[in-house]
C-alpha positions as CSV (number, residue, x, y, z in Angstrom):
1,X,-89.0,116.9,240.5
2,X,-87.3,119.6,238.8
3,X,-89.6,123.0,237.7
4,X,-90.3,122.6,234.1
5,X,-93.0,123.6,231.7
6,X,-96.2,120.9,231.3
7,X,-98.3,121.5,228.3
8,X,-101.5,122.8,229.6
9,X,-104.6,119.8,229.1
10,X,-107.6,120.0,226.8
11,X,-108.1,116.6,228.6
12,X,-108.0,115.2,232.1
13,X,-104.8,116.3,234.1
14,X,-101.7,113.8,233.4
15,X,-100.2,111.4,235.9
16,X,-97.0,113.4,235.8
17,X,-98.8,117.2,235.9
18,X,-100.2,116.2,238.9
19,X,-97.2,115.2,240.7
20,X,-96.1,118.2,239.8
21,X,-98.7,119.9,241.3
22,X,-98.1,118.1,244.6
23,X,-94.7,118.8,244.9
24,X,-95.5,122.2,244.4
25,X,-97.7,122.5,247.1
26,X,-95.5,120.4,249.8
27,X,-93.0,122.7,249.0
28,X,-94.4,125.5,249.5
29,X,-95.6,124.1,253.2
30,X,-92.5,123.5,254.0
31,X,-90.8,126.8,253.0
32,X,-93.1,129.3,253.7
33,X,-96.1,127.6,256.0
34,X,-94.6,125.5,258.7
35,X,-91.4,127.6,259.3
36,X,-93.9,130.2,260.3
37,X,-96.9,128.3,262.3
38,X,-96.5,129.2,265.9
39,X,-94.0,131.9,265.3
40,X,-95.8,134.4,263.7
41,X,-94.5,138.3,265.0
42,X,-97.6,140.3,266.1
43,X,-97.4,142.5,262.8
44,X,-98.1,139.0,260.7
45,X,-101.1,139.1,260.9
46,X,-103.8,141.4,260.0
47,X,-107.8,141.4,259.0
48,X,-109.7,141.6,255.6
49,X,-114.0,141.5,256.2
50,X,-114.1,141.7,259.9
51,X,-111.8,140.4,263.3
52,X,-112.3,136.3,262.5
53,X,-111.4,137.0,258.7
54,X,-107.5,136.9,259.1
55,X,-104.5,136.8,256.6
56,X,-101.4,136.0,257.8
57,X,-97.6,136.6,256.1
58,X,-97.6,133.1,255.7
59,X,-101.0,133.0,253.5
60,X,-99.2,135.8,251.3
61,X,-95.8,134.1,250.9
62,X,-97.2,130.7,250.2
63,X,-99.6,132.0,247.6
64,X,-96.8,133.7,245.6
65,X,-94.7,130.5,245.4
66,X,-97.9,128.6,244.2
67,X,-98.7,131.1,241.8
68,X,-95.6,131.8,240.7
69,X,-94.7,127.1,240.4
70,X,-98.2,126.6,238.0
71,X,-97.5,129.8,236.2
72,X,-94.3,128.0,235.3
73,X,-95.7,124.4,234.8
74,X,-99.1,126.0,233.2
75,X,-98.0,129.2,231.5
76,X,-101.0,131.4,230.2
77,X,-103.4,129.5,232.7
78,X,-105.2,131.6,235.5
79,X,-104.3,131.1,239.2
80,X,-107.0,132.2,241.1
81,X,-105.6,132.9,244.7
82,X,-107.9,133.5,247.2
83,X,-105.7,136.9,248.4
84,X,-105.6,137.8,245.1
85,X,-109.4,137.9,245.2
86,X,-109.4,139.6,248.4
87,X,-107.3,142.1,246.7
88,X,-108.8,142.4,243.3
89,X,-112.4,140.8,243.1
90,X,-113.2,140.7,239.4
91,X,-110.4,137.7,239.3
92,X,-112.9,135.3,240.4
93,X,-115.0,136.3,236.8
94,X,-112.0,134.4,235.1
95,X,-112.4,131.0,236.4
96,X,-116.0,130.1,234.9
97,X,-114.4,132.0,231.3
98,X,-111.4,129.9,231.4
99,X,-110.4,126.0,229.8
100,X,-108.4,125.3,232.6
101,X,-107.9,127.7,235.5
102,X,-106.5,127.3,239.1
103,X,-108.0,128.0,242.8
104,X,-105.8,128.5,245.8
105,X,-106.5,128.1,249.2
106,X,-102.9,129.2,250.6
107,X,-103.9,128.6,254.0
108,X,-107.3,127.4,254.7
109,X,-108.1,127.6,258.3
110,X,-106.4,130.9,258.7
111,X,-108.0,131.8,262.2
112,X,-107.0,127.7,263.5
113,X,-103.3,128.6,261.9
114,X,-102.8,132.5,263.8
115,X,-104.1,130.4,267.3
116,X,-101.4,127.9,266.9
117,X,-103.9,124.8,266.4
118,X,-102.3,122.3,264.1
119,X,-105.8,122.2,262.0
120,X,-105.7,124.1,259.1
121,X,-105.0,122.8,255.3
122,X,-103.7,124.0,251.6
123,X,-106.2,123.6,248.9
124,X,-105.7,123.7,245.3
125,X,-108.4,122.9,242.7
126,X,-108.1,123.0,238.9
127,X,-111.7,123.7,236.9
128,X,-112.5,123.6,233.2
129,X,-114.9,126.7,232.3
130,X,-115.8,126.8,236.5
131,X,-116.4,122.9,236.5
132,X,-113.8,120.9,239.0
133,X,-111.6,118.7,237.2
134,X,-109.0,118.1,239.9
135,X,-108.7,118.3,243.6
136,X,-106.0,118.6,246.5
137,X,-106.3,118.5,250.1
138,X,-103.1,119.1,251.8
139,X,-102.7,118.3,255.7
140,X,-98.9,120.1,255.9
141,X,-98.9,119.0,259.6
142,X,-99.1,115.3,259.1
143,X,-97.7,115.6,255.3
144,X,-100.4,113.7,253.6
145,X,-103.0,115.0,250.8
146,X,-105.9,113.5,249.1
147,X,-106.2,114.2,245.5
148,X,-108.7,113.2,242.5
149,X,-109.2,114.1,239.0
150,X,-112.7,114.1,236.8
151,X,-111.1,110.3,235.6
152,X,-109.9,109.2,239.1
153,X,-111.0,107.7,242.4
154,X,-110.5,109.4,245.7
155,X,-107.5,108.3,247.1
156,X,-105.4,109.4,250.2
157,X,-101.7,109.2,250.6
158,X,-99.0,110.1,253.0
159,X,-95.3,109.8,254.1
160,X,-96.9,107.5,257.1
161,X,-98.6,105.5,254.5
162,X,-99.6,103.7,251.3
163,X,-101.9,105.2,248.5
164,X,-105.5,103.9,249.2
165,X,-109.1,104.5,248.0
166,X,-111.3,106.8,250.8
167,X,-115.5,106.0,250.5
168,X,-117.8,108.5,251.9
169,X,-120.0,106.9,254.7
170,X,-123.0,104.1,254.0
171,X,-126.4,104.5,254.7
172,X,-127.1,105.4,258.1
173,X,-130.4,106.6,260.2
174,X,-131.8,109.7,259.4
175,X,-130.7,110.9,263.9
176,X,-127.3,109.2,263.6
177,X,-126.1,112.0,261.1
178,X,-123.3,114.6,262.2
179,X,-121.9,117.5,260.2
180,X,-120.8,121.1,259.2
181,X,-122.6,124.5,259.8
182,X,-121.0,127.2,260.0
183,X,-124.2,128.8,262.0
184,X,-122.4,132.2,262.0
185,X,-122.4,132.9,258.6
186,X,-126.1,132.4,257.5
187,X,-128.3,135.3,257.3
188,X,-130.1,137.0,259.8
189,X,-132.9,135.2,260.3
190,X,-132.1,131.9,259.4
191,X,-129.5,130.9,262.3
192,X,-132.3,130.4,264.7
193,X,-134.1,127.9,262.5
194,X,-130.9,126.3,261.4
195,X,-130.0,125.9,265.4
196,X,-133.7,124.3,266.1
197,X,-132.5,121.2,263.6
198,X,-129.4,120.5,265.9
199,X,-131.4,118.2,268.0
200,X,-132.2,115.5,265.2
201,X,-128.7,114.4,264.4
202,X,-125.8,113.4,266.2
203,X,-123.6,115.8,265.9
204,X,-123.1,119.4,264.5
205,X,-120.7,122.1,264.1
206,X,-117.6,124.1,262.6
207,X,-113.6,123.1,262.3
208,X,-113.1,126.6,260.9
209,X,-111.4,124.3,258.5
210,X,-112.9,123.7,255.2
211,X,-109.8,121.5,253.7
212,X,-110.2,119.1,257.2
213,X,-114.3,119.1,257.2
214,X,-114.6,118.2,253.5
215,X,-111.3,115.4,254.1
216,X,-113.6,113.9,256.7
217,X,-116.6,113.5,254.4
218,X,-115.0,111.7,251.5
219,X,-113.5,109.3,254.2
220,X,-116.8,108.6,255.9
221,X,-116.1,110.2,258.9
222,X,-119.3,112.9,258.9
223,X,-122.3,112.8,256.6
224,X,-122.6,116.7,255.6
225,X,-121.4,120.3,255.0
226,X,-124.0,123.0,254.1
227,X,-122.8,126.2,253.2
228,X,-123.7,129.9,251.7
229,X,-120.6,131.4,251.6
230,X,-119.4,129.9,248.3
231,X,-115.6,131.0,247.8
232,X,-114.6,128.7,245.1
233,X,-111.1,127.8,246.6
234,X,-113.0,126.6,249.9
235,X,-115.3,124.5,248.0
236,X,-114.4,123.6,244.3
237,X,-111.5,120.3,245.3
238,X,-113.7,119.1,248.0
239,X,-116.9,119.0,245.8
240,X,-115.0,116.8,243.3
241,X,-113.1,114.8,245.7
242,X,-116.3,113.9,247.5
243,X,-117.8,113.1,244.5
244,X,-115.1,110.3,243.1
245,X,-115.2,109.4,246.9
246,X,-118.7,107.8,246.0
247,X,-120.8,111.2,247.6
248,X,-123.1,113.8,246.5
249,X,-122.3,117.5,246.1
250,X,-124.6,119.8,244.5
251,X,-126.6,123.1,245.0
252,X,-129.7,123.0,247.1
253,X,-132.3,123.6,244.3
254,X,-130.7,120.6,243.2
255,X,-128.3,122.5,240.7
256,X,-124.7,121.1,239.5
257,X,-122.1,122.9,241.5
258,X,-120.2,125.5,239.5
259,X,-117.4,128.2,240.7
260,X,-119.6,130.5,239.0
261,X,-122.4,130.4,241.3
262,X,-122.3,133.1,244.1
263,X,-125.4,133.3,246.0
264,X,-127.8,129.8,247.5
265,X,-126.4,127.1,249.5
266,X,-124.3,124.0,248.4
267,X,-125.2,120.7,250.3
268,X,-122.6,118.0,250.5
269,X,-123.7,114.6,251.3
270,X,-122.1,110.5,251.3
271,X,-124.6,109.5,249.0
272,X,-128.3,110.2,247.5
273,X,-130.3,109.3,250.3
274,X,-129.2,110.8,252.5
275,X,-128.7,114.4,250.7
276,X,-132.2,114.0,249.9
277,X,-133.5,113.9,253.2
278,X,-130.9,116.9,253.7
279,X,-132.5,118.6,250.8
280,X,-135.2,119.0,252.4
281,X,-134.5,119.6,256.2
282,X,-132.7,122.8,254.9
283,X,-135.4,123.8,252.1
284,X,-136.3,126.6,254.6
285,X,-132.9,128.5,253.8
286,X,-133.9,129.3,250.3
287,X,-137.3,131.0,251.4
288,X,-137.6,134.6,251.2
């Protein structure tokens, strides 16, 4: 599909703008991601909050090419880039302001991308007034995405096969659970108590991947992700995708999720029973 200008929507994304969109971002893996993985020179790489919070060439040079692709299919809309944010933090204030903005995760998985592990994704969300209209997760290793839109199931596709419909998982018993914690970034205080829960599911832990954990969820492959680091471009496509995929995503206090909000915890679930229960297993992380 050639570059060309798309009006920008008062309503749902179009059929054709989010083509667009995809091509854009398998594009942009292909020039400026995989050439890259596994061959990055020691000076590609550097740190932003501490020595696991890493940003890469590759992050840099694929976020320009996405920005600089929906500034020419969306011109006047924001794109939000998450090394944008890093750089200049008062350009997250736009997305909850805006009719239509977009979120960028270059490279999510940054830390799995620098160690040469083929897990890592591209995210790209599109929100009206900080709301989640549309979402993208990209897998550039095996070239397949899911996508939805506010009018749209959950539906994954791929060059290895057809379009289909993904379901988060059924019911299941309360100790045959497994998730994501990312124990290492909860406050002091609360790891300990978080850790003594580990015992009554199945399974818990961290992909250092938010793209791949929130793909498994809408697919039925885990049951939860509960997080209180809220960067919009880690959370804002899976919330929605989850969501048309039949699942539950919203704030602990039992809030709608919103790009806007910055501090309290966002609980994922496959369905209302279950994030329920969840509800209140975690309850203790909102206590002062």
């Amino acid at each position: 599909m050639t570059d060309k200008k798309l009006p920008v929507p008062a309503t749902p994304l179009s059929r054709a703008q989010r083509a667009a969109i995809l091509n854009l971002v398998r594009r942009t893996a292909k020039n400026e991601i995989l050439p890259r993985f596994q061959r990055l020179a020691p000076g590609d790489t550097t740190t932003k909050t501490d020595a696991d919070d890493l940003v890469t060439e590759a992050d840099k040079a694929a976020e320009k090419m996405l920005t600089r692709g929906l500034n020419m299919h969306f011109p006047g809309v924001p794109v939000i880039g998450e090394e944008a944010v890093a750089a200049d933090p008062a350009l997250r204030d736009q997305i909850a302001e805006a009719e239509l903005a977009f979120i960028l995760d270059p490279i999510d998985g940054t830390w799995n991308y620098v160690q040469g592990l083929p897990l890592f994704g591209m995210i790209l969300s599109a929100t009206r007034f900080g709301r989640p209209i549309f979402g993208l997760l990209y897998d550039p290793v095996s070239d397949d995405w899911i996508m939805a839109g506010e009018d749209s199931a959950a539906e994954r596709e791929g060059v290895r096969f057809r379009r289909r419909a993904i379901h988060a998982s059924a019911a299941k018993e309360d100790d045959t659970l497994s998730g994501f914690v990312h124990l290492n970034l909860l406050p002091e205080g609360k790891t300990a108590q978080m850790a003594a829960l580990y015992p009554r599911f199945r399974r818990v832990g961290s992909l250092q991947c938010s793209c791949h954990e929130y793909r498994l969820l809408a697919q039925g492959a885990s049951d939860f992700h509960i997080s209180g680091t809220l960067n919009p471009w880690d959370h804002a496509a899976g919330v929605l995708i989850v969501q048309r995929a039949g699942g539950v995503a919203r704030m602990l206090n039992g809030d709608a999720y919103n790009t806007a909000a910055k501090t309290g915890y966002l609980l994922v679930a496959p369905n209302e029973p279950i994030w329920q229960y969840l509800q209140k297993e975690f309850a203790f992380l909102e206590d002062s």
